[in-house]
N, C-alpha and C positions, 0 to 999 in steps of 0.2 A: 513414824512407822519403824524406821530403826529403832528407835527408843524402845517402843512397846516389845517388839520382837527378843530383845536384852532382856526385859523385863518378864516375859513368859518364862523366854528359857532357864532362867535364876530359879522362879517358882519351881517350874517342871524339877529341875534339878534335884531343888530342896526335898520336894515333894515326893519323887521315887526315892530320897533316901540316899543319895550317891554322896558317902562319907568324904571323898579323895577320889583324884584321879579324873582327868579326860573323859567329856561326856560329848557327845555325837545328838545334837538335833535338828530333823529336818522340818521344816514349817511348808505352809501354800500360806499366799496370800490373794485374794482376789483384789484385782488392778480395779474394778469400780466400786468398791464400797468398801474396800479395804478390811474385808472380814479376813481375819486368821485361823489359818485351821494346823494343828501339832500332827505331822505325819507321822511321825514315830524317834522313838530315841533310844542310843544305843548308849549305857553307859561304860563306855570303853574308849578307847582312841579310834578312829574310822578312815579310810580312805582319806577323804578330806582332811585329815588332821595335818599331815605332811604337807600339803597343798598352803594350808594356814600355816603353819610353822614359815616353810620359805617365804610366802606371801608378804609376813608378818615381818623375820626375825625373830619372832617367840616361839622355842622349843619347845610346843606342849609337850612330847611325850616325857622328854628330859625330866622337864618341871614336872609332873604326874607322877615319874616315878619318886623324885624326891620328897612328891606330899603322902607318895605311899610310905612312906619309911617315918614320918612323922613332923616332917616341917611345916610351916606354914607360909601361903605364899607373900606377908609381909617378910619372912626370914630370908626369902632367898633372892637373892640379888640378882640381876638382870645382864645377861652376860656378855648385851651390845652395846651396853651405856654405863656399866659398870658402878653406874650411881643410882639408878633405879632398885626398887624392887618388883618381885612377879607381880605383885598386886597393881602393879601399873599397868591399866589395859593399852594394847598397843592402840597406836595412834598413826595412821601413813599420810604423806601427800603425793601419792603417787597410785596407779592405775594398774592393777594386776589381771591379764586376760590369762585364761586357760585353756586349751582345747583337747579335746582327746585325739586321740589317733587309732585309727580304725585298721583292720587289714583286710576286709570286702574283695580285697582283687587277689586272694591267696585262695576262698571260700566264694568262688563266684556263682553256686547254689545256695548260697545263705541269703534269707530273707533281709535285707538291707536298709530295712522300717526301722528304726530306732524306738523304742517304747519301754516296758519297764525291765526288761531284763538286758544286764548289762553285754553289751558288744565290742567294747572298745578294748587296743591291748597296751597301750600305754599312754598318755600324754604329755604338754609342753608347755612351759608358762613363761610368758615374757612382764619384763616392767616398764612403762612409759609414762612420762608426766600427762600425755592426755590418751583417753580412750583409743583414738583410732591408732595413733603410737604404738601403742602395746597391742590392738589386734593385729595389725598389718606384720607386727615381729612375730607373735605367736603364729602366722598361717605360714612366715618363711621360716621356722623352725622346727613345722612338721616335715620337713624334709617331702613333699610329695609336687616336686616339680613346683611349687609356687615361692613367688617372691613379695608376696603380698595379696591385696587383694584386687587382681586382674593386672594389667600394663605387664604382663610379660607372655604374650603372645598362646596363652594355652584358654584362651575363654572360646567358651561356645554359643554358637548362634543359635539359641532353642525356641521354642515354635511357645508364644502365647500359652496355648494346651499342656506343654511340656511342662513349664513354668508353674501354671495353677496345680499342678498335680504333685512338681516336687516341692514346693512352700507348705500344701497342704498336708502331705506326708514324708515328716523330716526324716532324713538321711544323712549324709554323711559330709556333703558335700553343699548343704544348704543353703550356705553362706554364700555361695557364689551364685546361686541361683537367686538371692536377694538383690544380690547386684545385677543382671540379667532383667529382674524384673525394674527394677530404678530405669535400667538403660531403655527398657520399651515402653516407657510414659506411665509402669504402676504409680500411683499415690502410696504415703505413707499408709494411712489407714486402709488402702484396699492389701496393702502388703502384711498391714497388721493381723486385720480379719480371718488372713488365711494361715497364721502364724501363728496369733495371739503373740509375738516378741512383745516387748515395751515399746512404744515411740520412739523411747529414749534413745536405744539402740541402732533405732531403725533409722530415724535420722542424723545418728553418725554415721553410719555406713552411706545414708543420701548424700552427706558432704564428701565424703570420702570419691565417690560417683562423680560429683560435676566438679570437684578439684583433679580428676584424671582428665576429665571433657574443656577442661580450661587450659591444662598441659598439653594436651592432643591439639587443639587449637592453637596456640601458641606455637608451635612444633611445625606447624604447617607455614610462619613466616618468620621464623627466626632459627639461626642455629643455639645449639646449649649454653654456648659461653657470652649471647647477646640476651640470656636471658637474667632478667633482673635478678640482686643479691637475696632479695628479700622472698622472692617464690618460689628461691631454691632453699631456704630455711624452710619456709614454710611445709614444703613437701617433705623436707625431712622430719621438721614438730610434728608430723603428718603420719611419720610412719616411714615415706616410700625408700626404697632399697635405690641403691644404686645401677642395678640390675632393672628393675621399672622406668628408672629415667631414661636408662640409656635405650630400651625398648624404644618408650615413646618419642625419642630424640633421634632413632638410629645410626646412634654410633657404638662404641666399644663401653664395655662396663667402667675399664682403663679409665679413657676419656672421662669420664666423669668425676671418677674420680681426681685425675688431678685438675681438672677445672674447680670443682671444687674446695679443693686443699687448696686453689691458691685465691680461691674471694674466700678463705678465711674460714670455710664452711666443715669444722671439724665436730665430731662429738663431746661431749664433756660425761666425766661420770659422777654420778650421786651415789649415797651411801643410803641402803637400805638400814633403815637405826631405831624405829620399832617407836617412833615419838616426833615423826614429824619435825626432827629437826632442832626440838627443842632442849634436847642435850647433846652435850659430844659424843657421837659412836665411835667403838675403840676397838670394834670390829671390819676388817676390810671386804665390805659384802658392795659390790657396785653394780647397777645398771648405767643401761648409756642412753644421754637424750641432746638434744641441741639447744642447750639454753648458753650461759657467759661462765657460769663457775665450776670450773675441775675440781673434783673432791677426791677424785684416785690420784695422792701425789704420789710419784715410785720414788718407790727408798734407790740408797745407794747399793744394796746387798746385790751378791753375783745368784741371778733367779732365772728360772726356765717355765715355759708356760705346756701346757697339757691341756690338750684336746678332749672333749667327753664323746660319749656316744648318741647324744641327742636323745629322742623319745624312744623308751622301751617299742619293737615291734617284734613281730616274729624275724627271727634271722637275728636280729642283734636286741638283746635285752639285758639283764646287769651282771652276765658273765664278763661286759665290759668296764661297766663301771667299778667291779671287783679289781680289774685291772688297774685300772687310772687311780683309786684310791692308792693302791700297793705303789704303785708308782711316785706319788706324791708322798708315803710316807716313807719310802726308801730316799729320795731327794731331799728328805726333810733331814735325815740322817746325815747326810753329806753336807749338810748346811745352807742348804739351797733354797732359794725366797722359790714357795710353789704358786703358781698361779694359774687355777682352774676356771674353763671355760666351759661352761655347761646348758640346757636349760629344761631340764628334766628335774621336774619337785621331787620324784620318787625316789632319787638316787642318794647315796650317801654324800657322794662327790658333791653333791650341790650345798650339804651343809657347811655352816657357814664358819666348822669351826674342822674342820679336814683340812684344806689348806692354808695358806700364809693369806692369798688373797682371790676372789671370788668374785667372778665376773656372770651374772645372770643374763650369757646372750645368745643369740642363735648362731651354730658352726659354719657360717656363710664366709666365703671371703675376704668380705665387705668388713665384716661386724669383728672379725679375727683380726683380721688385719690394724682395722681402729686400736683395738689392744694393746696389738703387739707394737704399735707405733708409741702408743704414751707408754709402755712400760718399759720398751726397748729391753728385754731377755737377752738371754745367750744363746736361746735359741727353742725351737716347740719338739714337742714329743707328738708324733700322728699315730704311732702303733698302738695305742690301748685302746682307742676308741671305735676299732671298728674298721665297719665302708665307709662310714663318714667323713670322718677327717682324711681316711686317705684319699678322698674322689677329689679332695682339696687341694693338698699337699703341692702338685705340679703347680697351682697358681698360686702359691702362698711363696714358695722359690721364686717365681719369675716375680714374684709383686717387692721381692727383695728380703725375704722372713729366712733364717736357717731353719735346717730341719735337721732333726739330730737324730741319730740312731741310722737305721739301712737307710740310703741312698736312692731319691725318689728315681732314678733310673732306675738304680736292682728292682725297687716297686713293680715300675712300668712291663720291666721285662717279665716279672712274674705274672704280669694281670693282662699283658700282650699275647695271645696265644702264639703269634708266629715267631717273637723274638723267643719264648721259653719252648717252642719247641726245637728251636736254631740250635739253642742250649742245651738242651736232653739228646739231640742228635749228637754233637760234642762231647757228650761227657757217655757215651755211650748207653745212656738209661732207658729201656723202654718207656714208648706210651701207646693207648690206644690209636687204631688208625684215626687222621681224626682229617677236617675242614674247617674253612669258617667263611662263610655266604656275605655276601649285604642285598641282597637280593634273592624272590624266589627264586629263579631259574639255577641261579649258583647252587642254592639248598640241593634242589632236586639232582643237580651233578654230581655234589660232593656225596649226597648221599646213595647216589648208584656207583658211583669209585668206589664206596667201605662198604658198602653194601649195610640191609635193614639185620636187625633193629638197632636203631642209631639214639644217642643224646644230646638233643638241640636244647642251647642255655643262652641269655644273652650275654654281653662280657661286663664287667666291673658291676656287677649288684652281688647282694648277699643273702644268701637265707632262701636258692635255687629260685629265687623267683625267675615264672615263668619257664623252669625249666622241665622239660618231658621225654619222656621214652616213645619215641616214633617207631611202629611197626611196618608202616608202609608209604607208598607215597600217596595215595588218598589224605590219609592222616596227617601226613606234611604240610600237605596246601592248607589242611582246615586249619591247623596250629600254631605254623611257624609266624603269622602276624603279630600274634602275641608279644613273643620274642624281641622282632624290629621294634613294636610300640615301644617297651619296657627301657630298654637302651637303644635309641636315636642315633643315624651317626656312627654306632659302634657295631661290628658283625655280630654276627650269631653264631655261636663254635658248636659246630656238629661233631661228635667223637662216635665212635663207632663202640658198642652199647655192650660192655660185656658183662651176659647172661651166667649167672650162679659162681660169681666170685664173690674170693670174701674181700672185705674192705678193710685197711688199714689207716691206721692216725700216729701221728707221733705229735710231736711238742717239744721242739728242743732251741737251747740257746747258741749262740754263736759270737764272738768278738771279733771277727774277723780271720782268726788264727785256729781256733779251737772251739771244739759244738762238745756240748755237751746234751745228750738225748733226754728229756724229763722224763716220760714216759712210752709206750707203742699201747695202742688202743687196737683191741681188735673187734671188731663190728659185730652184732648180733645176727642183726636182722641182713641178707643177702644184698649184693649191688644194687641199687635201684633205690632206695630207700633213701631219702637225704641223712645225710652224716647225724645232724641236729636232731634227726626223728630216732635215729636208730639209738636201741640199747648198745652199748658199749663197755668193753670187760679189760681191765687193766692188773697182772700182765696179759697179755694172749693165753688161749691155753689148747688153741690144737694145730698152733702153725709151727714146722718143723723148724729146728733149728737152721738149718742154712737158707731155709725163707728169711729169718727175724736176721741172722748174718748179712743179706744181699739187701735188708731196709734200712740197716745201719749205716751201711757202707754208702749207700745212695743218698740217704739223709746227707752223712760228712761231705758229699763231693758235693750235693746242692746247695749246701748252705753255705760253703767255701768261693763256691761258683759265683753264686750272686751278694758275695761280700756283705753277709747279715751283717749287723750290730745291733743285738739284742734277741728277740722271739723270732720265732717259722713254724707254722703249721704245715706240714706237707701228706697228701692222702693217695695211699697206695691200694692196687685191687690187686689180688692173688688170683688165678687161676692157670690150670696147670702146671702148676710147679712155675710159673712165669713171675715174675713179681714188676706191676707196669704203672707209673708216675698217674696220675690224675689229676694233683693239680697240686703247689705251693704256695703258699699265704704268709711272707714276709711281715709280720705282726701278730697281737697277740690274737688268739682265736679264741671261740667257746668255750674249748677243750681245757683252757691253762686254769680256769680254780679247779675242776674235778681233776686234771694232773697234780695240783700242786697239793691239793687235800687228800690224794691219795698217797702221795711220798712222801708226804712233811716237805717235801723244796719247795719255797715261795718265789716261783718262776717269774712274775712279774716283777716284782722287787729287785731280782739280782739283772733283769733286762734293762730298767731305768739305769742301775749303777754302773753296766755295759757301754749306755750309751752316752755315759758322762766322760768315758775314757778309762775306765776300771778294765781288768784281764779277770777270764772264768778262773788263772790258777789263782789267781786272791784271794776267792773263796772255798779252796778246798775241798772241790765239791768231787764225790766217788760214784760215776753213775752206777744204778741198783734199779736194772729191768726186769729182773722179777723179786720183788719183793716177796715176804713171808704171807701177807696176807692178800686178798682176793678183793677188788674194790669195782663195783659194776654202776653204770650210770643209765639213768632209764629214764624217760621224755616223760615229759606233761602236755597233754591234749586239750584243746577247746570246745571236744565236739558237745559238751550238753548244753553250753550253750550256743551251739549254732546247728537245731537238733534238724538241718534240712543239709549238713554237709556230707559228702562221702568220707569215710571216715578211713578208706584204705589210703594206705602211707605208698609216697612214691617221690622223684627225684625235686619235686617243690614243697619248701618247710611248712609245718602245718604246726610244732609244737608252741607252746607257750611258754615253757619252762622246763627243769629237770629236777631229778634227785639221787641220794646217791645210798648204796648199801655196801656194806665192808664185813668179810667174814672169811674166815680159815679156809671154807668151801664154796667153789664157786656158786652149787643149788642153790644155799641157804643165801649170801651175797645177792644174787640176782632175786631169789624170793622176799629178803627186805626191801630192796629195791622197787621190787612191786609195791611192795604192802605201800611204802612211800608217794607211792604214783595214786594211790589210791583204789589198787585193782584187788578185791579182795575176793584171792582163787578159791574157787570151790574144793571139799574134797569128795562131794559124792554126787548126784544128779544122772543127766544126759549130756549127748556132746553131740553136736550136729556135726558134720563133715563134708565136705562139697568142695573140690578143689579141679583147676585145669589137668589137662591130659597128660601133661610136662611133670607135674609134680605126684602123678598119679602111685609111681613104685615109690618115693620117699615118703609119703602118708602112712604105707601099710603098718612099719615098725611104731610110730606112735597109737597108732591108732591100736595097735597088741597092746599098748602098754595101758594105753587108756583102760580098754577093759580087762586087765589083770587087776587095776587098782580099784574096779567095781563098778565103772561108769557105763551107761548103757551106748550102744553109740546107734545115731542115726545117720543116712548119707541117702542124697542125691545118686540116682539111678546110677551111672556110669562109674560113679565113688564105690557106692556099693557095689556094684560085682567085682573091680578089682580085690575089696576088702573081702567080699564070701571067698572069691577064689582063693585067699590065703587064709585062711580057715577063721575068719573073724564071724561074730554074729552081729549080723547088722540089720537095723527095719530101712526100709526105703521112703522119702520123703518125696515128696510132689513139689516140681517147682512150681513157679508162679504162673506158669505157660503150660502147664499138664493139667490145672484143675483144683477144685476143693476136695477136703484141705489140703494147704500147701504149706510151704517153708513158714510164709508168712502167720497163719492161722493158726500157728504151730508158738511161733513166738509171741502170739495176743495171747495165746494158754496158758503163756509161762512154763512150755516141754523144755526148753530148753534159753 
């Protein structure tokens, strides 16, 4: 079948004609008769290309562009084996699972059916010498509370009914409900039937099933360290995390581990090398599995290991791994062995030819820790990659790892809402009135202390999940569950919700001594908006001088305060002439490529060399807050494919991406910026209008301006009379609760 399948796709190739260059074929095959059918072919490089290239070690695109230019793939040499050439198709003996990663719980009106328009916003690839190996690492690498596949306390008990409904209509979450149905007596083939998976599949995941049901049993008359050597191998050739065992053992994640290290029970890493083995690879591309031979020996060179961002999602996607590259090649510069840990195909970071050496594994404690023990560093870097690495950092400290750069206390205290506000008390900074709950009743206190409308967030996540603007306490009770779900254990920070400020950014670095400000962002779109959604204009251009005076000064005393080494994000809201803290992010943020692309300073880069013991006066650097030209950053949305979501923007992240526009003026700056987004503004038409009663007197002036430039405008009853009353000409529109036609029948016409 593989054969044949080689052999289509070569025809297909030949056959459309494709001279050079990366082609993209999707095939079906039917599992009973083995008929082949060619879905379609893209002759270009495709999503999957990147997935195959790490998969592999074969660069296609690399290789593609070199066959564009004229070589041929006998000419070009093979840049893992160094003895090869491309024409050597790669060859593995190892297991590569991939999973996508979904964000369903940002868009909880999006249809949840998986089918053929894509949903996913990033994905995760692990390697393991067997199947279930590499799946169990790929589900604890999507970072969503799992550490495999079940044995850590988050499975649910679902009703038979429940079960045939989510097999039969896949989601997101599938796989677990394959295992649910094992654990309730399905057969493979009644699992099949309603799946159509392969067997193949399905009866790894059944082993995978009753080797947890043999650990559970076992668990019940013996402790962990009376349990044989060999079943703890096997659970780890298995896949299972450390975090699993200790589940089904109920002891400490600790405990297991060093029961383990001391029957001997450590990882080994292998060399991904594009040939099976059957050459030297001269590239240091490793995964980890538990077999007898270590093939990652560490050099003798003085080297630092860096953390990635894991799988692209909303809230953190490759504004990070921007970072972590910059970082690894500013370290490279100082002469420093890099050594990146990542397991995201899409990112640069993960190629295998960005750092010194290349670790394909999930940012777990467990899997970091393995690392850092056979490589023994000088120490890791957590600030580029995000929440990830820093949700870590506390136990990668106590597990005995350095951590270089800010000081996982300064961390804490930034991410601790009562120790940073201890601190803003201190240093005299305002912030909004604020609380933090672990319970409703607390909610409903703190929030009649500050009184409505409030902003309830949970603590340590990123990308405002779960976070919302509360009007009252109705709204409270319905919402604030959410919150608790989201972060367990950790409170809920209520802040007292302030209505039509504007929102500030900065980005600046610090060595302990002296901060130097990258940039001040000033926010487009009003409070309320996540930072990530809103457009954003670098310099400011309507906050007074002794505002942008009192951000400075507050930036220097906070980042002095909690003794940065390296990057701080910190986000300030204006109103009234008031200028009041929101929040600080002790690492790099979103904000630092569009800071850094807008002043020429590569802010990451001079961070890494910060935290190697470098001084800001080393590099000469002159800060330049308003530069000559006008640099505006504008969001990328999801909504057309997820065409059942509400598409107004509010304090939880919804974007997928950004872009950026540069120009002498700020109009034309923010109007490429659009163009970029892919908003292509009209200059002539209709303009419907319909806004709250709050924003009713700030409408009028655009809505003059609108029809000065020719556009006809329409507006919802209450819109429109304030707009007749200021002399505009406006039709009135029917909402959806007045009658036909309405707003809605209005935009089936295409009026607007």
């Amino acid at each position: 079948e593989y054969q044949k399948l080689r052999d289509a796709a070569i025809k297909i190739i030949r056959k459309i004609g494709v001279e050079t260059g990366g082609s993209n074929i999707q095939f079906a095959v039917n599992p009973n008769n083995g008929r082949i059918l060619a879905i379609e072919m893209n002759p270009r490089v495709s999503r999957s290309s990147a997935l195959a290239s790490k998969a592999t070690g074969f660069p296609i695109a690399k290789i593609a562009a070199k066959l564009a230019i004229g070589y041929t793939l006998d000419e070009i040499p093979n840049d893992i084996t160094k003895e090869t050439m491309a024409s050597f198709e790669p060859t593995i003996d190892y297991v590569v699972v991939k999973i996508p990663r979904f964000a369903f719980e940002k868009f909880p009106t999006a249809d949840p059916i998986l089918g053929t328009q894509m949903k996913s916003v990033g994905e995760v690839m692990a390697i393991g010498r067997t199947f279930e190996e590499a799946l169990q690492k790929a589900i604890r690498s999507l970072e969503i509370g799992r550490y495999g596949l079940g044995a850590n306390g988050k499975d649910k008990k679902p009703s038979r009914e429940e079960i045939i409904h989510k097999l039969r209509f896949p989601q997101h979450d599938r796989i677990f409900y394959i295992k649910y149905a094992f654990e309730q007596g399905f057969t493979v083939d009644e699992v099949y039937k309603l799946t159509y998976i392969d067997p193949w599949f399905l009866n790894k995941i059944k082993k995978l099933i009753e080797f947890e049901k043999m650990l559970k049993e076992l668990s019940k008359k013996y402790r962990f360290e009376e349990i044989p050597e060999e079943i703890i191998r096997e659970a780890k050739r298995l896949g299972y995390s450390d975090k699993q065992l200790a589940y089904i053992f109920n002891i400490k994640e600790r405990e297991v581990r060093e029961i383990r290290k001391s029957k001997r029970i450590i990882p080994v890493y292998k060399m991904v090398d594009t040939c099976a083995a059957e050459f030297e690879a001269k590239t240091p591309y490793y995964y980890s599995t538990y077999e007898d031979e270590n093939e990652a020996i560490p050099t003798k060179r003085k080297k630092i290991m860096i953390l990635g961002s894991g799988p692209n999602r909303i809230g953190q996607g490759i504004e990070f791994d921007y970072c972590c590259v910059h970082a690894v090649l500013s370290l490279k510069e100082e002469n420093y062995e890099t050594i990146m840990v990542n397991c995201n195909p899409e990112t640069v970071s993960t190629d295998y030819d960005t750092s010194d050496r290349l670790y394909f594994e999930p940012i777990t404690v467990e899997d970091v820790m393995n690392i850092y023990e056979n490589e023994k560093p000088e120490g890791i870097l957590v600030q580029f990659g995000g929440q990830t690495p820093l949700n870590i950092a506390k136990e990668l400290e106590e597990y005995g790892a350095k951590i270089l750069g800010t000081s996982v206390d300064s961390i804490d205290i930034a991410e601790d809402r009562e120790r940073f506000s201890e601190l803003m008390k201190k240093l005299g900074i305002p912030q909004p009135a604020h609380g933090i709950a672990f319970s409703l009743e607390e909610a409903i206190e703190v929030a009649r202390k500050i009184g409505y409308p409030i902003l309830i967030r949970p603590s340590y996540v990123l990308g405002g999940r779960a976070m919302e603007i509360i009007y009252d306490e109705i709204m409270l009770k319905e919402r604030i569950t959410e919150a608790f779900d989201v972060s367990p254990e950790k409170p809920v920070l209520i802040d007292k919700f302030l209505d039509h400020a504007i929102e500030v950014e900065i980005d600046a670095l610090c060595d302990g001594e002296d901060v130097y400000i990258g940039g001040i962002m000033e926010h487009i779109e009003e409070a309320g908006v996540h930072s990530g959604d809103s457009a954003c204009v670098l310099p400011p251009i309507s906050l007074p001088k002794e505002i942008i005076d009192k951000i400075v000064e507050y930036t220097r005393k906070i980042s002095l305060a909690l003794k940065v080494i390296g990057l701080i994000n910190i986000q300030y809201a204006v109103k009234n002439n008031t200028v009041y803290v929101l929040e600080a992010n002790p690492r790099a943020s979103r904000t630092v490529p569009f800071v850094s692309k807008a002043t020429g300073v590569p802010l990451a880069k001079i961070a890494a060399k910060l935290m190697i013991g470098k001084k800001l006066k080393d590099f000469g650097l002159k800060e330049n807050l308003f530069p000559k030209h006008i640099s505006v950053k504008e969001s990328v949305f999801p909504f057309s494919k997820l065409p059942n979501v509400d598409p107004v923007l509010g304090p939880e992240m919804k974007s997928t991406g950004e872009v950026m526009g540069i120009d002498y003026d700020f109009g034309l700056a923010y109007y490429k910026a659009e163009l970029g987004a892919g908003m292509r503004l009209p200059i002539k038409g209709n303009v419907l209008i319909s806004v709250r009663d709050e924003d009713k007197e700030a409408i009028v002036n655009i809505a003059s301006e609108l029809e000065n430039m020719g556009f006809k405008i329409y507006a919802t009853e209450g819109t429109a009379k304030i707009l007749k009353d200021n002399g505009i000409n406006v039709d009135i529109v029917q909402k959806i609760s007045q009658g036909r036609p309405n707003v809605i029948d209005m935009m089936i016409n295409q009026k607007f």
